[in-house]
C-alpha positions as CSV (number, residue, x, y, z in Angstrom):
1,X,-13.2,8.1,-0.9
2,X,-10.1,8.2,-3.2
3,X,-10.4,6.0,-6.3
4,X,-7.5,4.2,-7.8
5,X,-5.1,5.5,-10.3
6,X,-3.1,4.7,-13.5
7,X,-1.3,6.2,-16.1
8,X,-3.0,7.7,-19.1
9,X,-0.8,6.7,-21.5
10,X,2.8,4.4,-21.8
11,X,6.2,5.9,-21.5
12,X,9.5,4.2,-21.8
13,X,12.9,4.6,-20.6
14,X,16.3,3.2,-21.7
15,X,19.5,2.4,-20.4
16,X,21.7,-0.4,-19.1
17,X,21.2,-3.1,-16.2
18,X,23.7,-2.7,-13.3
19,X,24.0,-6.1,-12.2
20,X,24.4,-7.2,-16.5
21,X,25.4,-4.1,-18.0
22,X,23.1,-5.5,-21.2
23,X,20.8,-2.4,-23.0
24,X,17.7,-2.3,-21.5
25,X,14.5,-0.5,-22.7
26,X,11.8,-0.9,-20.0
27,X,8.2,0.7,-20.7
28,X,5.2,1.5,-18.1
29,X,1.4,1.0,-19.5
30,X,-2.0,2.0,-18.2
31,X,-3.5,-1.0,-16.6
32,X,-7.6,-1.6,-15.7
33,X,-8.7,-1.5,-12.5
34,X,-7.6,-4.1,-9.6
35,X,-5.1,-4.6,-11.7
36,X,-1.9,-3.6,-9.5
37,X,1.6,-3.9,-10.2
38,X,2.6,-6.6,-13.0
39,X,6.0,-6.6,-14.9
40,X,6.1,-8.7,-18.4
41,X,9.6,-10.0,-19.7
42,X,8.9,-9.8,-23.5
43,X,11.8,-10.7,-24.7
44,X,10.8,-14.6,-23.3
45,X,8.6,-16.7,-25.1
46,X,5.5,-16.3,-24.6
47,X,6.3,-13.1,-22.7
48,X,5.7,-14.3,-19.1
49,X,4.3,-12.0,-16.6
50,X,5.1,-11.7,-12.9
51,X,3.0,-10.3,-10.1
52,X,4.9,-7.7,-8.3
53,X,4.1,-8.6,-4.4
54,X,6.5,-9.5,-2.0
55,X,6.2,-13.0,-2.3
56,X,7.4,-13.2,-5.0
57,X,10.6,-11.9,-3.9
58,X,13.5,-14.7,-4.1
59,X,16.9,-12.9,-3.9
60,X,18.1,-9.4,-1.9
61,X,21.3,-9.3,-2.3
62,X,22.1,-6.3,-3.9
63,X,18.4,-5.5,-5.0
64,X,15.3,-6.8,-5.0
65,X,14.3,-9.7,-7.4
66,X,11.0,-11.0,-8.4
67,X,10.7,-14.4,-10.0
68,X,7.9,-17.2,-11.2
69,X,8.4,-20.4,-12.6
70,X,12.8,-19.7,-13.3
71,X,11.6,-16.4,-14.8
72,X,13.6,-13.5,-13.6
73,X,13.5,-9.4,-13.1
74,X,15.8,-8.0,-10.8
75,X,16.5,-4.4,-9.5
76,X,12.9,-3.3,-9.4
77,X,12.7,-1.2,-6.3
78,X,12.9,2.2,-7.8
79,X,10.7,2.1,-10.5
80,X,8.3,0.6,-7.9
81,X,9.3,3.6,-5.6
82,X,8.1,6.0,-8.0
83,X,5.0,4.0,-8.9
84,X,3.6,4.5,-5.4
85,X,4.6,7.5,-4.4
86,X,2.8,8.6,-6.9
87,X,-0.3,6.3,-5.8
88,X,-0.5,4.5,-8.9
89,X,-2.1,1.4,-7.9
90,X,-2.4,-0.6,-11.6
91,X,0.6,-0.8,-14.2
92,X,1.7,-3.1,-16.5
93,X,5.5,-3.0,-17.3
94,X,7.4,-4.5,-20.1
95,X,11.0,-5.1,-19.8
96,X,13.0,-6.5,-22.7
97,X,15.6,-7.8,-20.0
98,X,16.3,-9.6,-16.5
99,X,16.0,-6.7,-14.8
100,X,15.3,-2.8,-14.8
101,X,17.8,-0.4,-16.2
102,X,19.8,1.5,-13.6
103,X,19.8,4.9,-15.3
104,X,21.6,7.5,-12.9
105,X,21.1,4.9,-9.5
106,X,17.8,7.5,-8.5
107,X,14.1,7.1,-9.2
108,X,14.0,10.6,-11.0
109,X,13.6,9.6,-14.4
110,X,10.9,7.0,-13.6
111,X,9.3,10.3,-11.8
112,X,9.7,12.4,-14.8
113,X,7.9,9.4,-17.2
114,X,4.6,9.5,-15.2
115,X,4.6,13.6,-14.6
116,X,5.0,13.7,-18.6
117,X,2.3,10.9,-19.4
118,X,-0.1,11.9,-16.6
119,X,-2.0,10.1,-14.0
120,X,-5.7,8.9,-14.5
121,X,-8.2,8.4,-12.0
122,X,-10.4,5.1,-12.2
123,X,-13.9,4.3,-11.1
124,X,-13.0,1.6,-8.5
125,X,-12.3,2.8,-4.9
126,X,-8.6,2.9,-3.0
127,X,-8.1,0.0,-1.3
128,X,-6.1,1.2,1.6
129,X,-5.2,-0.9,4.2
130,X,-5.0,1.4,7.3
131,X,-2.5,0.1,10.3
132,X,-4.8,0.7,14.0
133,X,-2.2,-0.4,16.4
134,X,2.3,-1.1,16.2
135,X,3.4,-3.4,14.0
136,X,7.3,-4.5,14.4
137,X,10.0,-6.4,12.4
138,X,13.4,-7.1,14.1
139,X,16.6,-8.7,12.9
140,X,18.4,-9.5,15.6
141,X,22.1,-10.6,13.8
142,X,21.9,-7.3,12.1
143,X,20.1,-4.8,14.4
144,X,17.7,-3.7,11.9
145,X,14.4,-3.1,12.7
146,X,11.3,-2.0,10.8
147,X,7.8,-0.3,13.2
148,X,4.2,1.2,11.3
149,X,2.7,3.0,14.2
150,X,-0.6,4.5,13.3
151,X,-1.1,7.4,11.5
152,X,-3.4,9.4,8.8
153,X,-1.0,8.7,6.1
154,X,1.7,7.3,4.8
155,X,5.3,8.6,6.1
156,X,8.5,7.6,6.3
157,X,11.7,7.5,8.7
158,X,14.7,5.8,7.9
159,X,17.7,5.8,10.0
160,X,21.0,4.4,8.7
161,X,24.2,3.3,10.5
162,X,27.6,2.1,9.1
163,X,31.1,1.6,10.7
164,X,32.0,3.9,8.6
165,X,34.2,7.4,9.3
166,X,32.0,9.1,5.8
167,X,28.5,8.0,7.0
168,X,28.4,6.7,10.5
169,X,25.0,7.5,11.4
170,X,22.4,9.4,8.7
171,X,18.6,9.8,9.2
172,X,15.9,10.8,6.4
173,X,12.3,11.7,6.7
174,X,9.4,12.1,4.0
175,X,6.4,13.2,5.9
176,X,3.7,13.4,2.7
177,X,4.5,11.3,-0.5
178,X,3.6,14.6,-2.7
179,X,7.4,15.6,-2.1
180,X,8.9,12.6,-3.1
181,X,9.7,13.8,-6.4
182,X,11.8,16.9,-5.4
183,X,13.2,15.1,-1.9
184,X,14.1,11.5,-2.4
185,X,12.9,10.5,-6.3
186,X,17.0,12.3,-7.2
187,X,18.7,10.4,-4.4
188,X,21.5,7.9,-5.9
189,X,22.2,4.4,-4.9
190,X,25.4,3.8,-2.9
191,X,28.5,1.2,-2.6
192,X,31.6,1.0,-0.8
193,X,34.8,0.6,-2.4
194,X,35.4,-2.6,0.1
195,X,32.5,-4.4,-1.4
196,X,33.1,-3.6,-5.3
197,X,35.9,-6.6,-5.7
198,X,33.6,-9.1,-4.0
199,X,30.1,-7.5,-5.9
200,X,32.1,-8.4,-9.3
201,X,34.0,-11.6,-8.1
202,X,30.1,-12.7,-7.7
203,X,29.2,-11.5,-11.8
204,X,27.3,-8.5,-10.3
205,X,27.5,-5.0,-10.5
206,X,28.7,-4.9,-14.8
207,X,27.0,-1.9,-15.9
208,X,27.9,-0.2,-12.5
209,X,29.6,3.4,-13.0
210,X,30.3,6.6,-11.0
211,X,27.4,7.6,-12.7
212,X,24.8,6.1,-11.6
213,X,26.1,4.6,-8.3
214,X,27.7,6.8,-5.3
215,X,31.1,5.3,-4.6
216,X,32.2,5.6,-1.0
217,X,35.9,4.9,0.1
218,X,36.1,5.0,3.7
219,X,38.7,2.1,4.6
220,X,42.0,2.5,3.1
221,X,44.0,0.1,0.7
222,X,47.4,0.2,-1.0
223,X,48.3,2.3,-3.7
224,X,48.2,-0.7,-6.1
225,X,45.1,-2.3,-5.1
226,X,43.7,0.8,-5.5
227,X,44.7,1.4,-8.7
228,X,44.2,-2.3,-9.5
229,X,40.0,-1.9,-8.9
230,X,40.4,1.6,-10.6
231,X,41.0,-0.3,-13.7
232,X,38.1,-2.9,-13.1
233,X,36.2,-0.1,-13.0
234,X,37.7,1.5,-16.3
235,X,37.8,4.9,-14.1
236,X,41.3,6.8,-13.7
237,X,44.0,6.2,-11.2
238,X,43.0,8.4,-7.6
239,X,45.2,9.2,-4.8
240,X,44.3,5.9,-2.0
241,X,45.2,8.7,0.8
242,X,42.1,9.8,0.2
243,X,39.0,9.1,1.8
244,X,35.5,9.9,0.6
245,X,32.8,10.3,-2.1
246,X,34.2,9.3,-5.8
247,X,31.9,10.3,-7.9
248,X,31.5,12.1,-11.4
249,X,28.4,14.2,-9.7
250,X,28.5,15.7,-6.4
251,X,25.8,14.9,-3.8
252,X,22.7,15.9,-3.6
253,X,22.0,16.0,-0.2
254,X,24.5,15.7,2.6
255,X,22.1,12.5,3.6
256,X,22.0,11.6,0.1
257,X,22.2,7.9,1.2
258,X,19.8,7.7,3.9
259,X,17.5,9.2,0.9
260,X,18.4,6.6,-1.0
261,X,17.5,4.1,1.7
262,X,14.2,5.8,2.1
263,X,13.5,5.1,-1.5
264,X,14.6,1.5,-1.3
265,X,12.0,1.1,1.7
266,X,8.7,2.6,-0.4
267,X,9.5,0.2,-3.0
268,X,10.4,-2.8,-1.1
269,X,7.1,-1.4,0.6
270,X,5.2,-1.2,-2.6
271,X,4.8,-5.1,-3.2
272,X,2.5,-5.2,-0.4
273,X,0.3,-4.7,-2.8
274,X,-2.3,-2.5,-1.0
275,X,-1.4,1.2,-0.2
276,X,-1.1,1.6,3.5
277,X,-1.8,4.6,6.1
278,X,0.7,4.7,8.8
279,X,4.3,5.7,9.6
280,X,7.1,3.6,8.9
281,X,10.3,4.0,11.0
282,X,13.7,2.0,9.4
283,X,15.9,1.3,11.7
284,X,19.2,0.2,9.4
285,X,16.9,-0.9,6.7
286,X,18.2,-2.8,3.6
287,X,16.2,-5.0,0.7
288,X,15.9,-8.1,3.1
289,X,14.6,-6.6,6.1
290,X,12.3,-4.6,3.7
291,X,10.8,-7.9,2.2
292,X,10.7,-9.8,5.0
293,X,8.2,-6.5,6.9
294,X,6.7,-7.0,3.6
295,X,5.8,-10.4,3.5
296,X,4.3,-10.0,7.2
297,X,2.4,-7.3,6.0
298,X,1.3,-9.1,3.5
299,X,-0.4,-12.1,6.0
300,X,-1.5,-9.6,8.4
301,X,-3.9,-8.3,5.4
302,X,-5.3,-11.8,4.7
303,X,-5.8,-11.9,8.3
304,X,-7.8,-8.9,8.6
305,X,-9.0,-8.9,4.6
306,X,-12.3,-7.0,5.6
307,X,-11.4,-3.8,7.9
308,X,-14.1,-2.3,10.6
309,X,-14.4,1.3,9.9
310,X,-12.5,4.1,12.1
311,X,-15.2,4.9,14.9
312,X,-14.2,8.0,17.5
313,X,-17.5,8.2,20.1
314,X,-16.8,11.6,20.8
315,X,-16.7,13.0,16.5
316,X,-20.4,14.1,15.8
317,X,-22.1,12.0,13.8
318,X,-23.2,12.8,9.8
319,X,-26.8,11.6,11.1
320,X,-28.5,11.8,14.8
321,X,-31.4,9.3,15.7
322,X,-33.5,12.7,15.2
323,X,-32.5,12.6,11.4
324,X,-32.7,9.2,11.1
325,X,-35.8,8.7,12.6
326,X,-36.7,11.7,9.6
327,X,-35.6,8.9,7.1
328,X,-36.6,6.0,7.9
329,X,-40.5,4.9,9.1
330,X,-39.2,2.4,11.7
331,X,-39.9,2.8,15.4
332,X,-39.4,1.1,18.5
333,X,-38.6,-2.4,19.1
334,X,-37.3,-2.0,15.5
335,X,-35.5,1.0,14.6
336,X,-31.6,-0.6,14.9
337,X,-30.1,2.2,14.1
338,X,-28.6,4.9,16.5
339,X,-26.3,7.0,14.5
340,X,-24.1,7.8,10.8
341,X,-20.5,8.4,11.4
342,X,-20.0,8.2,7.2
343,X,-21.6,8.4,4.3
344,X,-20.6,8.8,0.8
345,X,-22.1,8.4,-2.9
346,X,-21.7,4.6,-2.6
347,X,-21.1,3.7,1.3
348,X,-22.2,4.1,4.5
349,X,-21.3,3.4,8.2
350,X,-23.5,3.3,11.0
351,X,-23.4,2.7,14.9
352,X,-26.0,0.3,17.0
353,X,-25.2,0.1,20.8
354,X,-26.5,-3.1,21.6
355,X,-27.7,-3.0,25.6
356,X,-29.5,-5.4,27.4
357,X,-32.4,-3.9,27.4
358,X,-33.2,-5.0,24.1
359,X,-36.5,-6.0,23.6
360,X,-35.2,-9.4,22.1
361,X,-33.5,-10.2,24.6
362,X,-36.1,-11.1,26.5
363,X,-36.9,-14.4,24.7
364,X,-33.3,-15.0,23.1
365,X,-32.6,-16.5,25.0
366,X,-33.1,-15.3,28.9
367,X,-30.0,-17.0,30.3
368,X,-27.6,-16.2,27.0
369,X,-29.0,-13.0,25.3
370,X,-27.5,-13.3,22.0
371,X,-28.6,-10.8,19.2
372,X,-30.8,-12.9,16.4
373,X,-28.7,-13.1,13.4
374,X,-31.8,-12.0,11.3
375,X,-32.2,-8.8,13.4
376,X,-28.7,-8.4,12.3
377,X,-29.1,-8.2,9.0
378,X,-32.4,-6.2,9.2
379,X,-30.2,-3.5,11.4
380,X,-27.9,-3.5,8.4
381,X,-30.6,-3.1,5.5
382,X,-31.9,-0.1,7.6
383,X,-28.3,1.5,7.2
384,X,-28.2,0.6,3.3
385,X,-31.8,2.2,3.2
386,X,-30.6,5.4,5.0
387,X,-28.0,5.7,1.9
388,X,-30.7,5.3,-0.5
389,X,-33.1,7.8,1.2
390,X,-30.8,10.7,1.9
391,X,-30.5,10.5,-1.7
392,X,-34.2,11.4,-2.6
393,X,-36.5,14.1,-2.3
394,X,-39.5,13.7,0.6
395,X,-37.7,10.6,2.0
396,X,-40.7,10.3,3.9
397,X,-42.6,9.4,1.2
398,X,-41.0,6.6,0.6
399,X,-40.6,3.2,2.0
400,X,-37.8,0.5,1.2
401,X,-38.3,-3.5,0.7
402,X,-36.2,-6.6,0.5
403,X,-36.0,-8.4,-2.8
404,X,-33.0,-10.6,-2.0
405,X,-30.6,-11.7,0.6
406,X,-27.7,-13.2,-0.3
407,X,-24.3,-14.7,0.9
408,X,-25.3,-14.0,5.0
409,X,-22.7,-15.2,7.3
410,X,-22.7,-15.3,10.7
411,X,-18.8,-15.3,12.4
412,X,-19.4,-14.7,15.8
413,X,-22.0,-13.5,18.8
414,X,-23.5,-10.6,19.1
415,X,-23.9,-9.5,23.1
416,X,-25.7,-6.8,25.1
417,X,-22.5,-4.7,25.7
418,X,-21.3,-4.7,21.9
419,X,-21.1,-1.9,19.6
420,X,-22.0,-2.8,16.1
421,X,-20.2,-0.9,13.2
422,X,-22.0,-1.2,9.9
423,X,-20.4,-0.6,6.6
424,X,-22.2,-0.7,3.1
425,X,-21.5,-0.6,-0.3
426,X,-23.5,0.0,-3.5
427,X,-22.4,-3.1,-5.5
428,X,-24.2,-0.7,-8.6
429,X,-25.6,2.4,-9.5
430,X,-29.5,2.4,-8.4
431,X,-31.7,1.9,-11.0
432,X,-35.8,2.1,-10.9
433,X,-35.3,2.4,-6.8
434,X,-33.4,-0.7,-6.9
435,X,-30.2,-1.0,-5.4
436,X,-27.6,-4.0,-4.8
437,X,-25.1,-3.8,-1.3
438,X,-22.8,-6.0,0.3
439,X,-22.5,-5.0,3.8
440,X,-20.5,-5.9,6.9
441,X,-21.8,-6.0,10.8
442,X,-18.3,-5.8,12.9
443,X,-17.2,-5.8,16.7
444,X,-14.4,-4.0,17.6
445,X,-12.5,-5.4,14.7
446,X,-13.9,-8.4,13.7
447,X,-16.6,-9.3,10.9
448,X,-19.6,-10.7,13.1
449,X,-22.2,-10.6,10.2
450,X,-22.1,-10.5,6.3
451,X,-25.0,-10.3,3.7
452,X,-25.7,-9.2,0.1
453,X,-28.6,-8.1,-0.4
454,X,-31.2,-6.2,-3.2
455,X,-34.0,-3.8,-1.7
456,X,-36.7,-1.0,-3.7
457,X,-37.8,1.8,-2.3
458,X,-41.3,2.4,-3.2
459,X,-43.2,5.8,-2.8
460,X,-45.7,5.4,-0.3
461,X,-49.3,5.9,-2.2
């Protein structure tokens, strides 16, 4: 299982704010574990912090902006870009202004900061949050849509669309987030020359330059107006017969801005605040849209907090009945295990078909066979025992007892028909034969059964 990550030391970068234009020195620290993303303004009293998560999200104008009690960071999205695409799951980030520098408009030098400092692995385990069926976002005033199908990792496809002549239509694809760096981390922001006057008019945009924003002029204007914004901008007068890219540095990438849009959508994506597996497909995606898929993304976790395992019926198992029966001394009516489909140093799944044949069924209860709830948790110690006893030498020398049982919940029926998915996880490293676990009893997706419990295995004298 992959563990969390964070940096292994701080780096800090420098440069001005677009949207204030004020100097801005912004640094990224190694945080502890379950920490996530956090960003602290210390140039406040008392040097609030801010949890980076999309509900925290109040404004998307022209960026994303985070706030808490009146206390605000804006233009976040690429440093937060970087951040996960380079599945660093805890930083701390200190900012000595409102928002984020803007550097060259790009996520590389955020990139460049962690390759230089180096990632470090943690103890505590990846908490992914792995999309099992479609999941869709539509805005229907603007057309833009946002899909995560299922899939083994996380990918992106963005698809951009402007009535524009320069970039009418523009697509962009990152199939594994270890090419971020050299494919979309370089990839400038973008604005149209038609929406600089009205970006200013609103006290945005001040430390905006051609060099670190592409400029696009696609709709013409008059000589004078032209030369009028020109000197806004404090760039030289250009010919207004001509239609294109004004910039200082040439692009990139012919789809240099559906890049960009890409990037936007993994940082916007990032304050979900659990990595996800699936594929993402943008359909004219911008900040708002992004936050709003967020935020939904964000309840359907609390929803569905506790995820059942990924079971395929027709993948051999890790262990047969034949090998588990090796294991463990129980026999029928009580060996409640049928198969292991994972098993790790500190978890385990396993698989009980549940027929009516069960012996239990019998006398609970003949006219509504329900599973007893304490059969369920046995079934489940038996699965926490088989992790203990692959683990030793002569497992048939051994046998394992309760202690204690903790925390047992019971969410729902358990039916001849069902198949139970157990999941199990050392809460700490075994010592003198003892172990702690916290396990889970799930059908189909949902949590049926819960427990905490303690057992010993014993050699047999």
């Amino acid at each position: 299982m992959l563990k969390q990550k964070t940096l292994k030391d701080s780096f800090s970068l420098r440069g001005k704010g677009l949207h204030t234009g004020l100097d801005i020195t912004i640094t990224f620290n190694p945080a502890a574990e379950n920490h996530g993303y956090k960003i602290q303004r210390i140039d406040l009293e008392g040097q609030p912090i801010i949890d980076a998560v999309a509900d925290n999200v109040v404004e998307t104008t022209r960026g994303t902006v985070l706030a808490k009690n009146d206390v605000k960071v804006s233009t976040v999205e690429h440093a937060m870009a970087a951040l996960y695409a380079a599945g660093i799951d805890n930083c701390l980030i200190q900012v000595n202004g409102p928002e984020f520098p803007i550097l060259d408009g790009s996520a590389i030098y955020y990139v460049e900061g962690i390759e230089k400092v180096g990632i470090e692995e943690q103890t505590a385990v990846k908490d992914y949050y792995i999309i099992k069926s479609k999941i869709e976002f539509k805005d229907e005033k603007t057309g833009s849509s946002i899909i995560v199908l299922p899939d083994d990792s996380f990918s992106v496809n963005a698809l951009i669309s402007y009535d524009s002549k320069i970039i009418p239509n523009q697509f962009a694809t990152l199939e594994d987030m270890n090419d971020f760096p050299k494919e979309i981390a370089g990839s400038r922001t973008f604005v149209f020359v038609r929406e600089i006057e009205p970006l200013l008019g609103a006290g945005l945009i001040k430390g905006g330059d051609l060099d670190n924003a592409i400029v696009i002029y696609e709709r013409q204007m008059s000589q004078e107006n032209f030369d009028k914004l020109a000197d806004v901008m404090g760039v030289p007068h250009m010919n207004a017969n001509q239609m294109g890219y004004i910039n200082h540095k040439p692009l990139v990438w012919d789809n240099e801005p559906a890049r960009h849009k890409l990037l936007d959508i993994i940082g916007d994506l990032a304050l979900i605040g659990r990595p996800i597996k699936g594929r993402i497909i943008a359909t004219r995606p911008g900040h708002t849209i992004n936050n709003k898929f967020a935020r939904q993304m964000r309840k359907e976790i609390r929803l569905h907090e506790i995820q059942a395992p990924i079971y395929n019926c027709s993948e051999e198992p890790v262990m047969d009945i034949n090998r588990i029966r090796e294991l463990l001394p129980h026999r029928y009516p009580f060996l409640l295990v049928d198969k292991i489909i994972e098993i790790g140093p500190n978890h385990i799944v396993g698989v009980k078909n549940v027929t009516t044949n069960e012996p239990f069924f019998q006398g609970h209860f003949p006219q509504e066979p329900v599973m007893p709830g304490v059969l369920q948790v046995e079934a489940m110690a038996q699965v926490g025992g088989l992790l203990v006893l692959n683990s030793v030498d002569e497992p048939e020398r051994y046998s394992t007892y309760f202690m204690k049982i903790d925390g047992v919940k019971f969410r729902q029926k358990v039916v001849p028909g069902d198949t139970l998915l157990f999941r199990l996880e050392l809460l700490a490293p075994i010592r003198r034969g003892i172990s702690t676990m916290k396990g889970y009893v799930f059908v189909g997706e949902k949590v049926a059964c819960e427990a905490e419990f303690m057992a010993q295995i014993i050699k047999n004298k």
